[in-house]
Rosetta silent file (secondary structure, phi, psi, omega in degrees, C-alpha in Angstrom):
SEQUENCE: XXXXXXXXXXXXXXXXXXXXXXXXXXXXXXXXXXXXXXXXXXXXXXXXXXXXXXXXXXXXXXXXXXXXXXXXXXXXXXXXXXXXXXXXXXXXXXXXXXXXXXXXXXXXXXXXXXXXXXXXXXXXXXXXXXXXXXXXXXXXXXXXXXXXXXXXXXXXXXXXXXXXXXXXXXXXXXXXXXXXXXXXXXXXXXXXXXXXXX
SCORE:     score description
SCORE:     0.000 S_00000001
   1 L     0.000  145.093 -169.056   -9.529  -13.416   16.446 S_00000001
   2 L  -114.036 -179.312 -157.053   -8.727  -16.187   14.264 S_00000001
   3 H   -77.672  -27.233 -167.986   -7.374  -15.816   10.404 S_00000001
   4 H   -82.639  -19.831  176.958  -10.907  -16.450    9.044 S_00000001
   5 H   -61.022  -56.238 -144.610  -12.005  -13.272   11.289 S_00000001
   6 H   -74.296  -11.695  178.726   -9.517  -11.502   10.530 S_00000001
   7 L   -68.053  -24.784 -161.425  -10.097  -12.319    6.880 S_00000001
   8 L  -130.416   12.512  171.387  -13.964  -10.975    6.672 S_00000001
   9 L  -135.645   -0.098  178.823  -13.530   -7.841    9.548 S_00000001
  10 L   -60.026  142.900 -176.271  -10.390   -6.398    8.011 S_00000001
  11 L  -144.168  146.910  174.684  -11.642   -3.035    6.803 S_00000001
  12 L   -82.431  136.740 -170.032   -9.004   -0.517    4.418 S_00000001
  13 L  -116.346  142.303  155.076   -9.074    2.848    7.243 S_00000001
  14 L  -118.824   26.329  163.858   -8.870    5.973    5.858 S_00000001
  15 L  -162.539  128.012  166.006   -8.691    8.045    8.850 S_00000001
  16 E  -111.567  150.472  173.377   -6.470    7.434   12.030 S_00000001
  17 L   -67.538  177.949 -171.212   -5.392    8.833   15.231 S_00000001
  18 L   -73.607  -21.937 -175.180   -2.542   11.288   16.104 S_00000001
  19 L   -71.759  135.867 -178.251   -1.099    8.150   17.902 S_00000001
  20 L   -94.526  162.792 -122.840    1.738    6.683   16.306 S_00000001
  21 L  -116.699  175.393 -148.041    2.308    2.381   16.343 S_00000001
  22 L  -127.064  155.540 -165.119    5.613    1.742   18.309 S_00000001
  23 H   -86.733  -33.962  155.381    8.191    0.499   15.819 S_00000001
  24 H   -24.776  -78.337 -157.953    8.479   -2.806   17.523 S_00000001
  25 H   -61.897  -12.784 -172.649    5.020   -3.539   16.292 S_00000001
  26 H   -94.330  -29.138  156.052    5.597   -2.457   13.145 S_00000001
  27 H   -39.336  -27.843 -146.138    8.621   -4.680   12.713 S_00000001
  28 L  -109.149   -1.614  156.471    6.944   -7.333   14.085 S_00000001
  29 L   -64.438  -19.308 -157.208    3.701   -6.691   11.334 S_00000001
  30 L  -127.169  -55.446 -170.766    6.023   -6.944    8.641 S_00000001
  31 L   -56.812  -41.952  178.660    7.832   -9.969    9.880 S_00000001
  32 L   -54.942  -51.089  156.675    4.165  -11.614    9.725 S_00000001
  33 L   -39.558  -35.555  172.183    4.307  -10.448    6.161 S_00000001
  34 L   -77.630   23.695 -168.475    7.419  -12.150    4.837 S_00000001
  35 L  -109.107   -4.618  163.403    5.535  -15.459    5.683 S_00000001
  36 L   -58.088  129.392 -176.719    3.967  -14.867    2.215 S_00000001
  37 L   -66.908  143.090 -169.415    4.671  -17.300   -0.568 S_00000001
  38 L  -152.287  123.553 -177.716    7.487  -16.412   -2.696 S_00000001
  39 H   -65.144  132.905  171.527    9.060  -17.794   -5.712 S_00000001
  40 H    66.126   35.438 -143.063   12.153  -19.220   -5.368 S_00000001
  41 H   -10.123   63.589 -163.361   12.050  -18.088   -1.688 S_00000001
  42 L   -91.151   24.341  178.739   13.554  -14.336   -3.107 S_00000001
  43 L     9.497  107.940 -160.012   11.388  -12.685   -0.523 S_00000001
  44 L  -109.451  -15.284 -166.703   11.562   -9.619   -2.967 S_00000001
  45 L   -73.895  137.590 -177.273    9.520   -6.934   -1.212 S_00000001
  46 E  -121.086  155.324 -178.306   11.735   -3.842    0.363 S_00000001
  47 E  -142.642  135.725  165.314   10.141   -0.917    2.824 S_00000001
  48 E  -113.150   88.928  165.716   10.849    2.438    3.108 S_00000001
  49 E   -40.781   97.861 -177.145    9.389    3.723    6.290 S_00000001
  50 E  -107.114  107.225 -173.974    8.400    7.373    6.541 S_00000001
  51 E  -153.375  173.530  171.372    6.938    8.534    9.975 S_00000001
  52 H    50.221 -148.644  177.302    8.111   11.400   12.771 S_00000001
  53 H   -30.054  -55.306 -177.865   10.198   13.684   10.965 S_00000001
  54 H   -52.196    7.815 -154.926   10.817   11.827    8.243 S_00000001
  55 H  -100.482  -31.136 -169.234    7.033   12.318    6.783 S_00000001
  56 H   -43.307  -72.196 -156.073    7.789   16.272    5.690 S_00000001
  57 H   -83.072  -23.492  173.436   10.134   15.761    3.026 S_00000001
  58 H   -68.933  -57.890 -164.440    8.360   12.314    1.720 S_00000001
  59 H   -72.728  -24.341  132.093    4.944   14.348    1.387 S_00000001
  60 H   -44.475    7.460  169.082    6.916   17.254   -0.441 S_00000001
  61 H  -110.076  -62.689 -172.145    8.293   14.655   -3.039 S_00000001
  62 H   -39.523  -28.291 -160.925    4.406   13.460   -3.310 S_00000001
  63 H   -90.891  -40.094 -168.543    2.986   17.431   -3.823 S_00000001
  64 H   -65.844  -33.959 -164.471    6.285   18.111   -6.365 S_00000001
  65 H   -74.197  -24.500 -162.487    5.300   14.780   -8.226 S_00000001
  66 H   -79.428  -19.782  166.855    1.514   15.776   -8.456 S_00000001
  67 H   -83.657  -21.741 -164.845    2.408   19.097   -9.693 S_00000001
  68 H   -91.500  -44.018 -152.676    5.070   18.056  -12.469 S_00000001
  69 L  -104.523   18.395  153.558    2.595   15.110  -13.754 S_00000001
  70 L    95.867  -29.820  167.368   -0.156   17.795  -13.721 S_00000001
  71 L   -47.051  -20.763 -156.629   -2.314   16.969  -11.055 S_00000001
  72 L  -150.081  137.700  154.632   -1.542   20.030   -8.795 S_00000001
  73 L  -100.002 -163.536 -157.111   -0.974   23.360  -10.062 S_00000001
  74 L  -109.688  -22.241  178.646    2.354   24.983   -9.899 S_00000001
  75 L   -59.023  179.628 -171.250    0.410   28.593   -9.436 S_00000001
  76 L  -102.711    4.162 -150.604    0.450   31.021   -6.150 S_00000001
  77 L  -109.224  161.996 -159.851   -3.194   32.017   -6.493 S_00000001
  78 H   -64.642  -25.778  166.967   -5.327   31.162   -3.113 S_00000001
  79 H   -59.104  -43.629 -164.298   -7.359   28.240   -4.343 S_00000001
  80 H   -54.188  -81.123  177.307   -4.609   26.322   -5.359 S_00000001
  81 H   -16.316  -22.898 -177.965   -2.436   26.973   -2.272 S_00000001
  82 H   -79.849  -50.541  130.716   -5.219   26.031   -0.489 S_00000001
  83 H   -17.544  -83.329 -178.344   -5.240   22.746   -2.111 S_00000001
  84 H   -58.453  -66.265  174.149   -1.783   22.014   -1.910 S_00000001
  85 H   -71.049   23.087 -168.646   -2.223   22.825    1.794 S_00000001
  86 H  -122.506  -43.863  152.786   -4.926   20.644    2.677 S_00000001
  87 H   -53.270  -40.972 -147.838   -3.302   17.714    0.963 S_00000001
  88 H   -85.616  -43.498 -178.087   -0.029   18.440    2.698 S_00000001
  89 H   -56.000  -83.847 -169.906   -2.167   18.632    6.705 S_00000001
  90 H   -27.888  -46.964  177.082   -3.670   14.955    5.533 S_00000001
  91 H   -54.254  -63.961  153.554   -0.842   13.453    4.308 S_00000001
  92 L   -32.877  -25.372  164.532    1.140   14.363    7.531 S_00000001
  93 L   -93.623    7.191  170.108   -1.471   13.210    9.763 S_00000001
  94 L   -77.360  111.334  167.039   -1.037    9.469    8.756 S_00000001
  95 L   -29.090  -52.933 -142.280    1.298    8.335   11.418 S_00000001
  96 E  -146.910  116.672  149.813    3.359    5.823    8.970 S_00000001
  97 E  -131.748  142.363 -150.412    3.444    5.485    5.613 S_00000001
  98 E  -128.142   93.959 -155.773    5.285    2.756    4.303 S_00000001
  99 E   -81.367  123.224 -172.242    6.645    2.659    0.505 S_00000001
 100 E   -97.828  122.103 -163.823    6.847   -1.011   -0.805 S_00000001
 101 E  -148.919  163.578  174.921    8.872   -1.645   -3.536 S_00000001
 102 L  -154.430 -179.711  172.540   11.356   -4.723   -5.365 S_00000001
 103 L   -80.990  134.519  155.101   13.599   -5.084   -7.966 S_00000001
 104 L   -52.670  144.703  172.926   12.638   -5.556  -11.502 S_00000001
 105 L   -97.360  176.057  170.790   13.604   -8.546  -12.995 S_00000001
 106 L   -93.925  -13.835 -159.730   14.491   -9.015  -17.060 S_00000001
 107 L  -109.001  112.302  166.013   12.435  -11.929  -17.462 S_00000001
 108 H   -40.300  -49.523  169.676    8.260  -10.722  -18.131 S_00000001
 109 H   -51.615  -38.021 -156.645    7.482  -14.211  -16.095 S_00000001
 110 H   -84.848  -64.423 -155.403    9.934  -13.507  -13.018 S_00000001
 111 H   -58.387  -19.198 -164.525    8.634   -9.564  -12.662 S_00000001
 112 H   -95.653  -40.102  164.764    4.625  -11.171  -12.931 S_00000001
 113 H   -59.221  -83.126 -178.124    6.392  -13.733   -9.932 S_00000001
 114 H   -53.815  -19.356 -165.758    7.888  -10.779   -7.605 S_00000001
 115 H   -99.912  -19.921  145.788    4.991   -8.264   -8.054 S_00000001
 116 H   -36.770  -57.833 -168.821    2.653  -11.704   -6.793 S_00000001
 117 H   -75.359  -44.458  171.085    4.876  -12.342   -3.965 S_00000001
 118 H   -52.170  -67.320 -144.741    4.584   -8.500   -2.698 S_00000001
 119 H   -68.949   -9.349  167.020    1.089   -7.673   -2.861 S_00000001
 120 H   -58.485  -22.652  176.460    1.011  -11.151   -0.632 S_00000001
 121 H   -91.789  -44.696  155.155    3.177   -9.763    1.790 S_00000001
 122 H   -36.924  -35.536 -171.388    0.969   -6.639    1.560 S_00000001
 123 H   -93.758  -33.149  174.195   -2.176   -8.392    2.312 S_00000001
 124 H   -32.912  -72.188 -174.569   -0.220  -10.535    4.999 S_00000001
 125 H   -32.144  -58.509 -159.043    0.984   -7.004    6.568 S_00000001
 126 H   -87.457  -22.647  163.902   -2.318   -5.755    6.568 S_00000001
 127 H  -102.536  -18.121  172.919   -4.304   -8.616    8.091 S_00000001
 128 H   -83.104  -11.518 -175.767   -1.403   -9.293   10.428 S_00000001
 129 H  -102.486  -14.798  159.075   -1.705   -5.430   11.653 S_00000001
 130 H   -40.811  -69.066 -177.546   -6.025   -5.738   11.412 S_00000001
 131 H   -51.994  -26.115 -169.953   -4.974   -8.589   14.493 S_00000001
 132 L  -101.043   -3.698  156.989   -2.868   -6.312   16.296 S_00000001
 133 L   115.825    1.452 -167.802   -5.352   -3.484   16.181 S_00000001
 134 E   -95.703  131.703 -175.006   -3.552   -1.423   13.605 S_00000001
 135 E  -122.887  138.333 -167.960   -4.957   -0.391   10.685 S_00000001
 136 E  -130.742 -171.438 -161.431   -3.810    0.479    6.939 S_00000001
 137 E  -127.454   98.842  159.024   -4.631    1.943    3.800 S_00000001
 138 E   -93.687  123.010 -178.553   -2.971   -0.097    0.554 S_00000001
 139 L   -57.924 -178.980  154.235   -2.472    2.911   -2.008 S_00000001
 140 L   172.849  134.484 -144.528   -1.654    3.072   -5.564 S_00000001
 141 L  -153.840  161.352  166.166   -1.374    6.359   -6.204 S_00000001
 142 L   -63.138  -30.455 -178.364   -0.458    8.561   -9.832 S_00000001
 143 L   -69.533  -57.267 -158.317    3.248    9.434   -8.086 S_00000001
 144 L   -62.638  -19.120  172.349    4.541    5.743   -7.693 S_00000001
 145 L   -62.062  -57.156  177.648    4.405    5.709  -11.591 S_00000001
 146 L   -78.302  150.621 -118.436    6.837    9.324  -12.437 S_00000001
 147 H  -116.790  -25.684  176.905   10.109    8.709  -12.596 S_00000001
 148 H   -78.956  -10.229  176.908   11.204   11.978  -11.163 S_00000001
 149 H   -65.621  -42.733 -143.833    9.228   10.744   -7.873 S_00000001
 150 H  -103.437  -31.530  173.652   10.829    7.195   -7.965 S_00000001
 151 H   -94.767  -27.593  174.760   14.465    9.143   -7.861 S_00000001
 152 L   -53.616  -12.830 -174.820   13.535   11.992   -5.794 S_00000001
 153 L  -103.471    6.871 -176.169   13.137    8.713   -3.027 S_00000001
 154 L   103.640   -0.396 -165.026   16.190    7.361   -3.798 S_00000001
 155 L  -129.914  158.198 -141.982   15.284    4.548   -6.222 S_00000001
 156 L  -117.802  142.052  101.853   16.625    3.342  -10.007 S_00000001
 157 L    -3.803  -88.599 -169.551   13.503    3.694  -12.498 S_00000001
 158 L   -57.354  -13.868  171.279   15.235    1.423  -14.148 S_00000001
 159 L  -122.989  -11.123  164.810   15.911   -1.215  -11.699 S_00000001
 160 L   -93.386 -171.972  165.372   12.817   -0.362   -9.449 S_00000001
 161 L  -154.880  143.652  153.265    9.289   -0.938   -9.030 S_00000001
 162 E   -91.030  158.491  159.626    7.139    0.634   -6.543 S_00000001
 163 L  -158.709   36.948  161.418    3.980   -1.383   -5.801 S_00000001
 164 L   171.303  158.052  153.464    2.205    0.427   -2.783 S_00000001
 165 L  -141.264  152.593 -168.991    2.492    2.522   -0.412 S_00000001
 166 E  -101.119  104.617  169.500    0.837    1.929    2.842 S_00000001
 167 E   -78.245  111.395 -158.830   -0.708    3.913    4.958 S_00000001
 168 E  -140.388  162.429  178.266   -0.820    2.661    8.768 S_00000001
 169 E   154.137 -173.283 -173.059   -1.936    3.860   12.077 S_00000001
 170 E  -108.992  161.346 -153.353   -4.290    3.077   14.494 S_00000001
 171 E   -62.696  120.544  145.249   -8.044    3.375   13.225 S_00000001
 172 L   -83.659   -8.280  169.470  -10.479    6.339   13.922 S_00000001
 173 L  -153.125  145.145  173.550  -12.938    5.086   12.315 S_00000001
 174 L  -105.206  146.344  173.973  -13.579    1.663   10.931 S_00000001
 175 L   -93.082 -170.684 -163.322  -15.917    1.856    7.763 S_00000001
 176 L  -117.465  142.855 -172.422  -18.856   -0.553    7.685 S_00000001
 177 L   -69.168  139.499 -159.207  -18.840   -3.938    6.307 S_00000001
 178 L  -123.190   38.187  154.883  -20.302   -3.688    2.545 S_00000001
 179 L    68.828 -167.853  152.332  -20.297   -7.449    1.763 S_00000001
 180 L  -127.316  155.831  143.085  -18.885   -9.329   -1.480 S_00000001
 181 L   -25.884  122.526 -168.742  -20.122  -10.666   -4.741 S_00000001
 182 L   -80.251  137.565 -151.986  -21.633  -14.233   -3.553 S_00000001
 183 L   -76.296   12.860  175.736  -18.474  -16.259   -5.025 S_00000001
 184 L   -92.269   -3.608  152.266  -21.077  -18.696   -7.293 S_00000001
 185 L   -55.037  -49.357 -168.780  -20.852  -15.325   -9.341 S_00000001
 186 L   -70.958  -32.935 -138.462  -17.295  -15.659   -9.826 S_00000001
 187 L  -105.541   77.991 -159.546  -17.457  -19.202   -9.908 S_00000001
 188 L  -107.603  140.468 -164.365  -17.149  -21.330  -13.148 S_00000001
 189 E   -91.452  140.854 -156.728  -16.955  -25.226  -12.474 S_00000001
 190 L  -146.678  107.333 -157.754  -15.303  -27.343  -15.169 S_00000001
 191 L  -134.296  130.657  147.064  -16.014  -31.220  -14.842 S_00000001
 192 L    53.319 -156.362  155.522  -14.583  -33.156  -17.752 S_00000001
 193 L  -110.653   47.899  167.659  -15.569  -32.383  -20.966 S_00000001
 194 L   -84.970  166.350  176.418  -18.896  -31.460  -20.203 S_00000001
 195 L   -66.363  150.444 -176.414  -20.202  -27.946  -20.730 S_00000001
 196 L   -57.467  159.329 -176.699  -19.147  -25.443  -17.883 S_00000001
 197 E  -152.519  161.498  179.179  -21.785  -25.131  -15.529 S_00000001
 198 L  -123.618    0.000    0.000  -22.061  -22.681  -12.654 S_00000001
């Protein structure tokens, strides 16, 4: 498959197998990713890997944040619980999820620069793992936002940013392609100082 394939058959998977991607590949998926333009070549995007063991205690910081910011309730009664455990089975069966994050900068220009250069390495990641047969999810979820979430993982507020988290494995289903907007919608042409025309 060539980049223009891989550009127009990439599909976001929301359901995967029990198998999990060999770490190799996922190193070597991510490595495709830093090839993403970056100002001032500060490559700024960081990963926090969660898979095998390590998925338990991630998806218990996700259920605690969703309960504190109201999403989930905090009661014992069987609906909830029910709830809470049905999220908790899903979460857990995503092989990999992968929390992307950088530093904030102080300058409103340079943070509008680094959160550019990530989701590029995010779409890299994600069309370089489409080629390798691997498939992801990119998230943006109500948790990467509360603050008690962003420390329960180990991260500064105040010095972090989350700005996905990625869901990988390999596909159980591919969804079907559902086209685009033909870009002469999008598309306004500007010759001179004639009127725009499309």
């Amino acid at each position: 498959m060539d980049i223009l394939q891989a550009i127009k058959q990439r599909r976001s998977i929301h359901s995967f197998t029990d198998e999990e991607v060999p770490l190799d590949r996922l190193k070597e998926i991510f490595t495709y990713g830093s090839y993403a333009p970056t100002h001032y070549m500060k490559e700024p995007w960081q990963i926090k890997l969660y898979q095998e063991q390590g998925k338990a205690p991630f998806v218990n910081k996700i259920i605690e944040s969703y309960q504190r910011i109201g999403m989930l309730k905090t009661t014992d009664d069987a609906k909830t619980v029910k709830m809470v455990d049905s999220m908790k089975n899903f979460l857990l069966h995503i092989p990999h999820h992968a929390l992307i994050y950088y530093t904030k900068e102080a300058d409103q220009v340079r943070v509008e620069e680094e959160s550019a250069a990530v989701s590029a390495f995010i779409q890299n990641a994600q069309l370089a793992g489409w080629e390798l047969g691997v498939g992801m999810l990119w998230t943006i979820t109500p948790f990467m936002h509360d603050p008690g979430f962003v420390q329960a993982i180990g991260l500064d507020e105040e010095q972090h940013k989350i700005a996905a988290v990625l869901q990988i494995g390999y596909p159980k289903h591919v969804p079907r392609n559902k086209g685009r907007t033909p870009i002469e919608q999008k598309l306004e042409i500007i010759k001179g100082d004639s009127p725009p025309s499309l």
